[in-house]
N, C-alpha and C positions, 0 to 999 in steps of 0.2 A: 792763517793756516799755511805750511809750507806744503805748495800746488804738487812737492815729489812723493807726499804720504795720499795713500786713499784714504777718504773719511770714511765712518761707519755709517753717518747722517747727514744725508741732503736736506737741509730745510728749502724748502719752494713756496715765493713767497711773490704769490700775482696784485698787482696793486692800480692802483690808476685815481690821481689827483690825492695823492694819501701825507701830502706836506707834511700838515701839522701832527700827525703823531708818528712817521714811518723812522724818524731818529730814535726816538724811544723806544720802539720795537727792537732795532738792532742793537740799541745800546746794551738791551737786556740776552741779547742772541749773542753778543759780541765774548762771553765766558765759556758757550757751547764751544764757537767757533773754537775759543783758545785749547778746548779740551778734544779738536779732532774733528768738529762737522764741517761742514760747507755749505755758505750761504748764496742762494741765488733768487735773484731780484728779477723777474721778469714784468717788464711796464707793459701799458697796454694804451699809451698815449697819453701818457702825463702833460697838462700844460701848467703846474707850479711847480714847479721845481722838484718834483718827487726824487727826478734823478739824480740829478744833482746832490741833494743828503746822502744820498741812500750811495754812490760811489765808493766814497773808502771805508764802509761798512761790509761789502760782499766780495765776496769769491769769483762770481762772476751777475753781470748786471746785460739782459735780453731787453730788445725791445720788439715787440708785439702786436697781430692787431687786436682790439679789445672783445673782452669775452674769459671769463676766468676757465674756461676749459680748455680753450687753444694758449693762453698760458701757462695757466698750470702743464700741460703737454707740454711746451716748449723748453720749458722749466727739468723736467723729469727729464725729455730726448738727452740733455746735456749733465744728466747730476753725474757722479763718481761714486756716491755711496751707497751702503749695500740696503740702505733704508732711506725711504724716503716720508718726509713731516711737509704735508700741506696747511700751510700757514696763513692766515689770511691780514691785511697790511693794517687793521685797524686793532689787531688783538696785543697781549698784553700777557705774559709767559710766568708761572711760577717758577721758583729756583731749583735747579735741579731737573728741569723739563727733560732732558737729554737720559738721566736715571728713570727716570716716570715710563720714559717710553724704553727704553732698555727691557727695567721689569716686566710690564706689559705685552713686549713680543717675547718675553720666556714663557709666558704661558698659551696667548692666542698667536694667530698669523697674522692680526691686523687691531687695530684700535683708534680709538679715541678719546678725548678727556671731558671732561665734563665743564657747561661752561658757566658764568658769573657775565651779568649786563654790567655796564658799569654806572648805570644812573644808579641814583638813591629813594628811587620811589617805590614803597613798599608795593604797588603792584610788580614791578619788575621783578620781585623776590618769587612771586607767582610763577611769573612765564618760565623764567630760567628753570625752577623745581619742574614743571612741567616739560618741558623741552629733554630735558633729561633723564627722569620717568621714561617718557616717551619713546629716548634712545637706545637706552638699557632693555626696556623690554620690547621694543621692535628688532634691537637687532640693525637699526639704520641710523646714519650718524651725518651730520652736515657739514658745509664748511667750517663753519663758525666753530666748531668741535675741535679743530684741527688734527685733522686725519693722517693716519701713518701707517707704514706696511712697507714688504720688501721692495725694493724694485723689481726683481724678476717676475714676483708675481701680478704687481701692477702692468707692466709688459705685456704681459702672458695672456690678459684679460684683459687688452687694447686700451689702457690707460680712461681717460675720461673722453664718454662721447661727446662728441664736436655738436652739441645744441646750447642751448641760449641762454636756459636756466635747468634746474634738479639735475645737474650734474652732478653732485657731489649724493645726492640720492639713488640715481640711476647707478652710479659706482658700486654704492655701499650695495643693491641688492644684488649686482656681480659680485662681489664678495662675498657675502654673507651665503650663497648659494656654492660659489667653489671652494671656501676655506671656512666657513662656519662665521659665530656671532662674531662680534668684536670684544677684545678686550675692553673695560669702560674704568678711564683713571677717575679715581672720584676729584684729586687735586684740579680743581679748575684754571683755566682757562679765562682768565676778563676779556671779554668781545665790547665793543661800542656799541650803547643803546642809542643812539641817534636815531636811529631809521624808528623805532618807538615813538621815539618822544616828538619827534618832527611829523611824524603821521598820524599819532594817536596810540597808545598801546592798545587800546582796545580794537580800533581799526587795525593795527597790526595783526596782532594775530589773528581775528576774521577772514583778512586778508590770506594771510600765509597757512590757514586751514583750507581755505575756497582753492588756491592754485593747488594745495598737495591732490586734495578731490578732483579736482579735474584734470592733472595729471594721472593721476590714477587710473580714470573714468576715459583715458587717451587724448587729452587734449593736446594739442603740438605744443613742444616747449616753446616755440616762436612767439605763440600767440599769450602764452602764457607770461613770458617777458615783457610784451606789449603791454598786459595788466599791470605787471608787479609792477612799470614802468609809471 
């Protein structure tokens, strides 16, 4: 992208140890970029190489301490465009993602897509329907969703708070309270089912039911991240 145009799209994209697939993400950002967004890479203490790929793929490339809220923030203090796509470094982008989200803020002030696991076990067919059910009719959207909105108004409503985990939660209900629901793309989004299939899906979402509860319920996110941990 030539750095003399403003883009209309910042994609913000916090990553930490994301080797083995963070080329492929850009590879597929890399037709955005050509059509006017700008990409930024902010690490969070990479030790394989992350940074290294991921160099002549972005616009600009931050390093950070870890924690996807004070990157993502660090990410956004520096974008140029008038919208900003929080991206997460293991996701996997339909064609056309850049028009998806165009549409989307013509009719809401903020959104999200809807997402696809990328294993192939028919439970996963499950979670994802439910995760996005979930989304649509809550009105609250997660990382994994990859969340977008203007920068002003991200701004405006102090970006993501600085704790440990439900950051991308904690956002979406400042939204959803000063600018109403989200737009919801139905075109998904493929996320990496690892953290499933490595834990259990069934233990997963158990899991990721028990910390929404007990955030909810005011548990510190600290402590909350000590679980998920």
């Amino acid at each position: 992208m030539d750095h003399r145009e403003t883009p209309w799209l910042s994609v913000v994209i916090p990553v930490l140890n994301e080797a083995e697939g963070i080329g492929a993400l850009l590879e597929q950002l890399a037709p955005l970029r050509e059509r006017g967004a700008e990409l930024i890479l902010v690490d969070g203490g990479s030790s394989d190489g992350t940074r290294e790929i991921a160099a002549g793929w972005v616009d600009r490339l931050l390093q950070r301490g870890r924690g996807r809220a004070r990157q993502m923030n660090a990410g956004a203090a520096v974008a140029r465009g008038e919208v900003l796509w929080f991206l997460h470094g293991d996701s996997r982008i339909p064609e056309e993602a850049d028009e998806h989200i165009r549409e989307a803020l013509s009719r809401r002030a903020w959104g999200r897509f809807d997402v696809r696991l990328s294993g192939e076990q028919p439970m996963l067919r499950v979670v994802e329907r439910a995760m996005n059910l979930r989304s649509c009719l809550t009105g609250i959207a997660t990382g994994d969703q990859g969340m977008f909105l203007g920068r002003e108004d991200f701004q405006s409503l102090g970006g993501f708070p600085a704790i440990e985990l439900m950051e991308d939660i904690a956002l979406s209900k400042r939204l959803k309270r000063a600018l109403g629901r989200p737009a919801c793309v139905r075109t998904p989004l493929i996320t990496s089912s690892r953290r499933w299939e490595t834990r259990g899906i069934l233990r997963t979402v158990l899991l990721m039911w028990w910390l929404r509860l007990a955030y909810a319920l005011g548990v510190k996110p600290a402590r909350l991240a000590r679980w998920y941990r």
